[in-house]
DRENFIBA-227205 format. One line per 10 residues: number of its first residue (from 1); their letters; for each residue x, z, y of C-alpha. Coordinates in steps of 0.02 Angstrom, whole numbers. Layout:
<atoms>
NUM = A = X:Z:Y; ... $
</atoms>
This chain:
<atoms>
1 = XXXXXXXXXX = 2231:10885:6058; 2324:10758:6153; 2436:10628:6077; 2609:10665:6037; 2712:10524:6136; 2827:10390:6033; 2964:10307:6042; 3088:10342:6218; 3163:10236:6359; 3339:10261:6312 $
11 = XXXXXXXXXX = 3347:10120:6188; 3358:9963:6195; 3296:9844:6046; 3193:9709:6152; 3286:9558:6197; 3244:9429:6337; 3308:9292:6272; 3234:9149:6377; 3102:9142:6525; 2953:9167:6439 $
21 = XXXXXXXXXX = 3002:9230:6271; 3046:9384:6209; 3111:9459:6026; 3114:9636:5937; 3132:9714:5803; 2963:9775:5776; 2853:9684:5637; 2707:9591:5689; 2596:9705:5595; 2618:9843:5462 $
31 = XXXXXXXXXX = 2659:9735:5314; 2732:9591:5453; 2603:9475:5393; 2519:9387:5530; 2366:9379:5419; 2342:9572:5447; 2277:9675:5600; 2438:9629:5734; 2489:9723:5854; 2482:9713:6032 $
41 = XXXXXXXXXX = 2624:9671:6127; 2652:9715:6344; 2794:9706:6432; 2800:9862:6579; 2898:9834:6714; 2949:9951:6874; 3069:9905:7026; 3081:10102:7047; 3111:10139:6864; 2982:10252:6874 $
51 = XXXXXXXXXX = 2919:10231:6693; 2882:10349:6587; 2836:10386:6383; 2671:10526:6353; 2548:10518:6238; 2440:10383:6322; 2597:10271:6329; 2703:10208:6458; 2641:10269:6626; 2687:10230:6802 $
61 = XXXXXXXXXX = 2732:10026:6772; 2705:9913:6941; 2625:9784:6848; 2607:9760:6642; 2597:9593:6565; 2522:9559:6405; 2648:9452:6259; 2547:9340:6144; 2639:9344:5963; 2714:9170:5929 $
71 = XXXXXXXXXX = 2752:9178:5763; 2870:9249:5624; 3009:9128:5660; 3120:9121:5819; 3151:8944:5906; 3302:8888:5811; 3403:8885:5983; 3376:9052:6023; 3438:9092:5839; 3600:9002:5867 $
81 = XXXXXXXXXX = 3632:9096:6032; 3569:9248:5940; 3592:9263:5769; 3599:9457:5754; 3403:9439:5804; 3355:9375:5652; 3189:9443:5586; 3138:9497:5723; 2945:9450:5811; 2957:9327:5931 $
91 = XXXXXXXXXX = 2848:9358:6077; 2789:9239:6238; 2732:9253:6411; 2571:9155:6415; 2597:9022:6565; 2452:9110:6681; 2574:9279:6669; 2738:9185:6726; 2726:9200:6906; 2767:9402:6869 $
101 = XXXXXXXXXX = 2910:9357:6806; 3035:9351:6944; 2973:9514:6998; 3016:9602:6835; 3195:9520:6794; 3242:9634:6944; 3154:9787:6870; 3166:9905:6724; 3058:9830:6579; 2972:9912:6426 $
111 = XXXXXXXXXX = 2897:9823:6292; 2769:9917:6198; 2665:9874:6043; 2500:9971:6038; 2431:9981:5857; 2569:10133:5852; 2620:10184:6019; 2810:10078:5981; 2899:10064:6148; 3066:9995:6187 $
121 = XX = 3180:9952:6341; 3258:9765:6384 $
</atoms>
């Protein structure tokens, strides 16, 4: 039997809030404890917004770039642009992924976090 896909493309909870960081509202792990198994974290992106949910995730992405979890709190500037995001997991670019960048703030991006198939749209 073949997974059941989760989660859609039509909703948007991940936020790009600066060049290499990224927030959601998706804990870190299931009890949000960065002491427990974490999640992992990609952002998807696709000039032809080609992307697409099944059960072995989000499929037809030009390029994917893994997010490295950078902690429970969010920088305190990014809190007082956007204070709504509070609680949410803040998530970073590692430096050797940022020259992908420019090529997905002109694309449709998906952020996914694997341990259960989550998947949301900037």
């Amino acid at each position: 039997m073949s997974k059941v896909p989760a989660g859609t493309l039509l909703k948007s909870y991940a936020h790009w809030v600066k060049a290499n960081t990224l927030v959601w509202r998706v804990p870190v792990s299931e009890d949000g404890e960065l002491t427990s198994p974490q999640r992992r974290f990609h952002l998807h992106y696709s000039r032809g917004s080609k992307m697409q949910v099944t059960g072995h995730g989000i499929e037809h992405a030009d390029a994917v770039i893994p997010l490295k979890i950078a902690g429970l709190n969010i920088p305190s500037d990014v809190m007082a642009k956007y204070p709504h995001l509070y609680g949410s997991t803040h998530l970073e670019i590692e430096p050797e992924h940022m020259d992908k960048v420019s090529s997905a703030h002109n694309a449709a991006c998906q952020v996914d976090g694997t341990a259960h198939n989550l998947t949301s749209s900037r």
